[in-house]
C-alpha positions in Angstrom: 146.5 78.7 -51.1 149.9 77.4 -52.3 151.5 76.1 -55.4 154.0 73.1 -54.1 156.3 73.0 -57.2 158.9 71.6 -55.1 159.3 70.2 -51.7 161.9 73.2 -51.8 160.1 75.9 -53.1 157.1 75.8 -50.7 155.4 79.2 -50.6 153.6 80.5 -47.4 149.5 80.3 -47.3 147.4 82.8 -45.5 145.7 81.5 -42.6 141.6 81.4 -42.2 139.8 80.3 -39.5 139.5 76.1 -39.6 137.3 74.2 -41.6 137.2 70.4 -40.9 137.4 69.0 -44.8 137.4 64.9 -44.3 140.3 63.6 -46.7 138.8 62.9 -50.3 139.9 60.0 -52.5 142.8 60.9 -54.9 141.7 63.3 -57.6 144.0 61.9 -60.6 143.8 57.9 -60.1 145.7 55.2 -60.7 145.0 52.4 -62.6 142.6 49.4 -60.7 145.0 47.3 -58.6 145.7 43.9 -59.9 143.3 40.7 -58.6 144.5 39.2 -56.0 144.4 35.4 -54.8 144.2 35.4 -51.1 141.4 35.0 -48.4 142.8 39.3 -47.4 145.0 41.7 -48.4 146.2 45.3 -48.0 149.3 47.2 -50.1 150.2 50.3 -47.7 153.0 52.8 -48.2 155.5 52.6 -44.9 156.0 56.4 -45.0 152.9 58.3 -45.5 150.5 55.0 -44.1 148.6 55.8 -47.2 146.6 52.7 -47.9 146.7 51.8 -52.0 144.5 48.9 -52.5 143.2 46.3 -50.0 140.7 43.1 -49.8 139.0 42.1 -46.4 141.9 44.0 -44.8 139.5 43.7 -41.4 138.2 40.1 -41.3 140.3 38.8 -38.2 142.3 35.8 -39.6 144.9 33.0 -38.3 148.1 34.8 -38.5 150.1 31.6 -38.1 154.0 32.5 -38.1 153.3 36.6 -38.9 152.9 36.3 -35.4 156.5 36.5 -35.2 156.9 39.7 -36.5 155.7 41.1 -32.9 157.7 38.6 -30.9 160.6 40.2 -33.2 159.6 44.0 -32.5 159.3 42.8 -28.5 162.9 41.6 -28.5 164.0 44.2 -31.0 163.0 46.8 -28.2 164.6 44.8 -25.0 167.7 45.3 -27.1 166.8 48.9 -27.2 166.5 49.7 -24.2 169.4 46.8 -23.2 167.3 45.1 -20.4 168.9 42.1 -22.7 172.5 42.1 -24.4 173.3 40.0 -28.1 175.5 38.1 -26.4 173.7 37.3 -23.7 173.9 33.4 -22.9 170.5 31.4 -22.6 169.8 28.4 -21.3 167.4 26.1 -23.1 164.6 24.9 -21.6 162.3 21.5 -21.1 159.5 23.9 -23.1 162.0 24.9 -26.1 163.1 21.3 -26.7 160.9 19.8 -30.1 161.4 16.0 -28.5 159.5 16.8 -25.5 157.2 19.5 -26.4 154.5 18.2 -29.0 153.1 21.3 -30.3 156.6 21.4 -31.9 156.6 18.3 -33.8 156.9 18.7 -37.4 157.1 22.8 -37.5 160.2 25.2 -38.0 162.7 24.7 -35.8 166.7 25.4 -34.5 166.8 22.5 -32.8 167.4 23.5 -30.2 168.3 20.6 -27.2 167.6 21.6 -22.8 170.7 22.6 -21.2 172.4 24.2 -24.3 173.4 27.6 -24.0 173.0 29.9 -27.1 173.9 33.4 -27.4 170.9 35.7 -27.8 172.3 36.6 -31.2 171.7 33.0 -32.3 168.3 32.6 -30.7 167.3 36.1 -32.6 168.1 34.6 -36.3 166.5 31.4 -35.5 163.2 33.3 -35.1 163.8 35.8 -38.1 165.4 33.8 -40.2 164.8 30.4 -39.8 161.0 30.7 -38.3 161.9 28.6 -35.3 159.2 27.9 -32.9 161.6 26.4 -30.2 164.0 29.6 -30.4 160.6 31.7 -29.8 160.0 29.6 -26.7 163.3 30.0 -25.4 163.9 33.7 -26.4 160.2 34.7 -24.5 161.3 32.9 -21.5 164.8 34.8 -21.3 162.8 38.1 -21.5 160.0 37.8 -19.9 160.6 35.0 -17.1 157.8 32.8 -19.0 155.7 32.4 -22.5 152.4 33.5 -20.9 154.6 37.0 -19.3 155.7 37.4 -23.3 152.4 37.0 -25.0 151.6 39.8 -22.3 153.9 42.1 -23.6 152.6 41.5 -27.0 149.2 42.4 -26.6 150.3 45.4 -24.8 151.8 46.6 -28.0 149.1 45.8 -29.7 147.2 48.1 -27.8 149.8 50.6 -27.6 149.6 50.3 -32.1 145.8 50.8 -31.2 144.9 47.8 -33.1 141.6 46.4 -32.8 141.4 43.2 -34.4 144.4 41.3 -33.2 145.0 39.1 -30.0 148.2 37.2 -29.7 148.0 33.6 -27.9 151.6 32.0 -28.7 154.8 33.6 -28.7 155.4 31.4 -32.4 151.7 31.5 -34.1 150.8 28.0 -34.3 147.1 27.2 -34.4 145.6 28.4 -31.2 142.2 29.4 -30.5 141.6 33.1 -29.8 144.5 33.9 -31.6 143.5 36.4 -34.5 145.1 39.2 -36.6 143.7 41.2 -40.5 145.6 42.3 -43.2 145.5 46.0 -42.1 147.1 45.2 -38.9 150.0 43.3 -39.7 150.6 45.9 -42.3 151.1 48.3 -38.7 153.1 45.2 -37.2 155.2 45.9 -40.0 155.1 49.7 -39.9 156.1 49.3 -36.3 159.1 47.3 -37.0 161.0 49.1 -39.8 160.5 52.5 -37.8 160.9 51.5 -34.5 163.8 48.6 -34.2 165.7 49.0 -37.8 168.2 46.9 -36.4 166.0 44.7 -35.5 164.2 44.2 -38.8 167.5 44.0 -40.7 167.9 41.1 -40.3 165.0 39.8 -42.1 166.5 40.3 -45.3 169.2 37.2 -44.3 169.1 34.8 -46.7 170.3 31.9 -44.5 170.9 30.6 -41.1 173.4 28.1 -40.2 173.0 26.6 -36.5 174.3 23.2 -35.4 175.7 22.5 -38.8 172.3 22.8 -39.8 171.8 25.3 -42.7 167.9 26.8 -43.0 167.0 28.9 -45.6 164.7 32.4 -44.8 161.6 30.9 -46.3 160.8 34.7 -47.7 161.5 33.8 -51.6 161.2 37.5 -52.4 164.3 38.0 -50.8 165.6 36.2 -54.3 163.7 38.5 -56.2 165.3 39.7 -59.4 162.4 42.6 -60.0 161.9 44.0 -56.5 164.4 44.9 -53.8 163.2 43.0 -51.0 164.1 42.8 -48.0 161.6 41.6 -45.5 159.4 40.6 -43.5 157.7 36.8 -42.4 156.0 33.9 -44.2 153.3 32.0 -42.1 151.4 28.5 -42.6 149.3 26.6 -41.0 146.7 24.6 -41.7 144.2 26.5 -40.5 145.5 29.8 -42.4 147.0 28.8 -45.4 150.0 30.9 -46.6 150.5 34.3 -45.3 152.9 36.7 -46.4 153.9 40.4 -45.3 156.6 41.8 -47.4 158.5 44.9 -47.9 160.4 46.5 -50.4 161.9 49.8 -51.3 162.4 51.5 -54.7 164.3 55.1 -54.8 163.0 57.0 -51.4 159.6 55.3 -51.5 158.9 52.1 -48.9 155.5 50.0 -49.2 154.6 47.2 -47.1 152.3 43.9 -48.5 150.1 41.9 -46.6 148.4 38.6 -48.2 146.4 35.9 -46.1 145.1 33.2 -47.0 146.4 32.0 -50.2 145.7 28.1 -51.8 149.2 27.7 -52.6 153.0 28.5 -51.4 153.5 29.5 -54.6 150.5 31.6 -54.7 151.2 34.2 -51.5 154.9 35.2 -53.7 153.2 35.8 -56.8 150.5 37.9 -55.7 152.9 40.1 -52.9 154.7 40.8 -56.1 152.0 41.7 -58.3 150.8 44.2 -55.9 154.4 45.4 -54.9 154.9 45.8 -58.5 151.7 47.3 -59.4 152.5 49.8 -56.0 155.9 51.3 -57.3 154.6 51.3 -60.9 151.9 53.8 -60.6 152.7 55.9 -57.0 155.1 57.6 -55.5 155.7 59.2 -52.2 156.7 62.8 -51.5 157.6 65.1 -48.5 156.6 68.2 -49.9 156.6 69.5 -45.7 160.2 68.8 -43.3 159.7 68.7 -39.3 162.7 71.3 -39.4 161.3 73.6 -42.2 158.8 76.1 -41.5 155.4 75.7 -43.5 154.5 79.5 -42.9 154.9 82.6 -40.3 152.1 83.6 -37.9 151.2 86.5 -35.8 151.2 85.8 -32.1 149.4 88.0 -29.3 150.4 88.4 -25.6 153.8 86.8 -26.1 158.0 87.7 -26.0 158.0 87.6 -29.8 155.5 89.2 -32.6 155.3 85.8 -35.1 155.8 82.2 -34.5 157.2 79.5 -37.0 154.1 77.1 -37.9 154.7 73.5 -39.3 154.7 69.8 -39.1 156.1 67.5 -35.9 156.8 65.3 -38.1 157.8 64.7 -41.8 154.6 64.9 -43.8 154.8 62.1 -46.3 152.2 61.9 -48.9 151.6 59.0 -51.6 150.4 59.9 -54.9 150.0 59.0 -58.3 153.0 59.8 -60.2 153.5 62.8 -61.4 151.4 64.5 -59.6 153.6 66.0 -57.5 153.9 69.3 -59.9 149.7 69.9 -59.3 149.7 69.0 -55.3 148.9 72.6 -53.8 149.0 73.6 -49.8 146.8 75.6 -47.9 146.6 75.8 -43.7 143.8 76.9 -41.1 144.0 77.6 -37.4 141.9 76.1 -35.0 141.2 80.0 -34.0 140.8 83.4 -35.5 144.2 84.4 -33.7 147.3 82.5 -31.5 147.7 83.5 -28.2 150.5 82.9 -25.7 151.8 81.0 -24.0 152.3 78.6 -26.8 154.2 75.2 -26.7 156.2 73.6 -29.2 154.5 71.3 -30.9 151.3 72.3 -29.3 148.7 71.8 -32.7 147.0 75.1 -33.8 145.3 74.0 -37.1 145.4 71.9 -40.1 147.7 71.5 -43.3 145.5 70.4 -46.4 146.8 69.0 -49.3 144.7 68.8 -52.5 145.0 67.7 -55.8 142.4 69.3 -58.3 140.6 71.3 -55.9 139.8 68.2 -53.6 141.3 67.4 -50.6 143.8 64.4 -50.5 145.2 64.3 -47.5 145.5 66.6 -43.8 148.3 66.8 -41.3 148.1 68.8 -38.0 150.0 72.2 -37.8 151.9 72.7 -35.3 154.2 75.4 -33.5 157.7 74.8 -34.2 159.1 76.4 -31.1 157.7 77.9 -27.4 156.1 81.0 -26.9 156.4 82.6 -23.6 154.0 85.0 -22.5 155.5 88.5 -22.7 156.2 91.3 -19.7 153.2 93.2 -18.4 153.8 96.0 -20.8 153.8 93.8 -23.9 150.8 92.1 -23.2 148.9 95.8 -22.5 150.2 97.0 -26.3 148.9 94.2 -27.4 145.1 94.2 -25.6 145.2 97.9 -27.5 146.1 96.7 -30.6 144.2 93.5 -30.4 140.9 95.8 -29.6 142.0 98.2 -32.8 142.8 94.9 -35.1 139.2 93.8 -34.2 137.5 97.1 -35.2 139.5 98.0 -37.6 141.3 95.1 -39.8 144.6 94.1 -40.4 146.5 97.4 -40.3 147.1 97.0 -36.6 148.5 93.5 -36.4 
């Protein structure tokens, strides 16, 4: 087993054959997470996806304007992949237009009047920044041909997240039946957005929005924040859900992402995202004890070009833990079987990386080989057999 004193200094551990160890709580904990005054809640950190305190984070909720936050990551990845342009021009709609569409009246809003044209750019910052329900209508039409082709793509995503307890029904999240979300998967939503469409979520850390001579401030007070740095992601309110607020903020390297529902008050969903962002980068911290592009250890490989193969992670593994812990966390991996064989692929998973803290283990990620393994030439692979046959008699002198 190995002593991590460093995310640098990472000795190699022997291998032994695989033993499935379900991740334990953490062995050194933190102090209770504050109350918190909300119908749900969840405090997750964006890196590791380590989960540090939650309430209800299942019970399927009204996510009223969080909803959003997905019509954001759908147009954050048609810019991606540039089936639309920023400076594409769209032309507003009958269905974007507040006077004649009255599930608009009285909610956010650009503006927005049919026949104007408005640069997707515009149109983006109405939905981020200013919440607007009409630039969601017109924005969903542009990219999908039609609202109902939109809310499609959404729920694709949603499945694609693998989340189970959210269905999308509007492309803005005003009240509409069959229209659900938790705590736990917006925290995802918001996973999904930092990671996959950066440019995309920056600009939810815009303070304001002028369109039309209008000026509309981003209704996220956090962003004002003198204790936290803040820099995202959506309010929501409705009647039917009260005030809903996800929110991110970073502190050094670490990331985490707050999710409240349900709270009496405006006032209320800003205090207690706070307190639990606050209580988050108080008492944790997140490491990456293991790189993608640093191997964890060596291994033997039979019937292959090469003797050993590189073993270790696809991708960064992040861990969350109580501070100062760091100096105890120790490392230990197991293959899947006694020996590797090729052919091997790269990244093809062979076993499993524990992490434990005080003897129990915290936290698993999947080992993986770091490059491909051919087979070898006949010849090779008939010194091997031999030796393979000796190794198994005889022990390790052989391999």
């Amino acid at each position: 087993m190995t002593t991590i004193r460093s995310p640098r200094r990472l000795r190699f551990a022997a291998a032994s054959l695989l033993l499935f160890v379900a991740p334990a709580a953490l062995a050194v904990d933190a102090p209770a997470p504050p109350q918190v005054e909300a119908k749900a809640w969840i405090l997750m950190d964006y890196a590791s996806g380590k989960v540090l305190a939650e309430g209800n984070a299942d019970d399927r909720l009204d996510p009223a304007s969080l909803t959003k936050m997905m019509t954001s990551y759908v147009v954050g990845q048609a810019l991606k992949s540039g089936k639309i342009k920023r400076d594409d021009m769209v032309t507003i709609g009958q269905d974007a237009w507040a006077t004649g569409n009255p599930k608009l009246k009285g909610s956010s809003l650009m503006f927005l009047k049919p026949g104007d044209r408005i640069p997707v750019s515009e149109l983006n910052k109405g939905i981020v920044i200013q919440s607007g329900n009409d630039a969601c209508i017109a924005l969903a039409d542009y990219v999908a041909g039609s609202q109902d082709a939109f809310i499609g793509l959404m729920n694709n995503y949603v499945k694609a997240f693998g989340l189970k307890n959210t269905h999308f029904m509007t492309v803005h999240g005003l009240d509409a039946e069959g229209q659900y979300s938790t705590a736990r998967d917006m925290a995802l939503i918001g996973q999904a957005l930092i990671r996959d469409v950066p440019e995309e979520y920056a600009l939810n850390k815009e303070k304001e929005f002028t369109f039309n001579h209008i000026r509309q401030m981003n209704r996220n007070r956090l962003l004002w924040s003198t204790n936290l740095q803040v820099d995202g992601i959506k309010t929501g309110h409705t009647s039917g859900a009260g005030n809903n607020l996800v929110a991110s903020a970073t502190e050094n390297d670490m990331r985490l992402i707050s999710v409240v529902l349900g709270t009496a008050t405006d006032a209320a969903r800003f205090r207690e995202s706070e307190k639990l962002l606050t209580w988050g980068f108080r008492f944790f911290e997140t490491v990456t004890p293991i790189k993608a592009d640093k191997p964890f250890a060596q291994q033997r490989v039979w019937f292959g070009d090469r003797k050993e193969v590189n073993l270790g992670v696809e991708k960064d593994a992040a861990l969350t833990l109580p501070k100062g812990q760091m100096k105890n966390l120790k490392a230990s991996y197991n293959l899947t079987t006694s020996q590797l064989e090729a052919p091997l692929k790269k990244n093809q998973v062979v076993g499993t990386i524990d992490f434990q803290l005080d003897g129990k283990t915290i936290e698993q990620r999947p080992l993986v080989v770091m490059e491909e393994v051919p087979e070898g030439n006949f010849f090779s692979r008939i010194v091997d057999f031999v030796l393979m046959q000796f190794h198994s008699l005889f022990g390790k002198w052989f391999s």
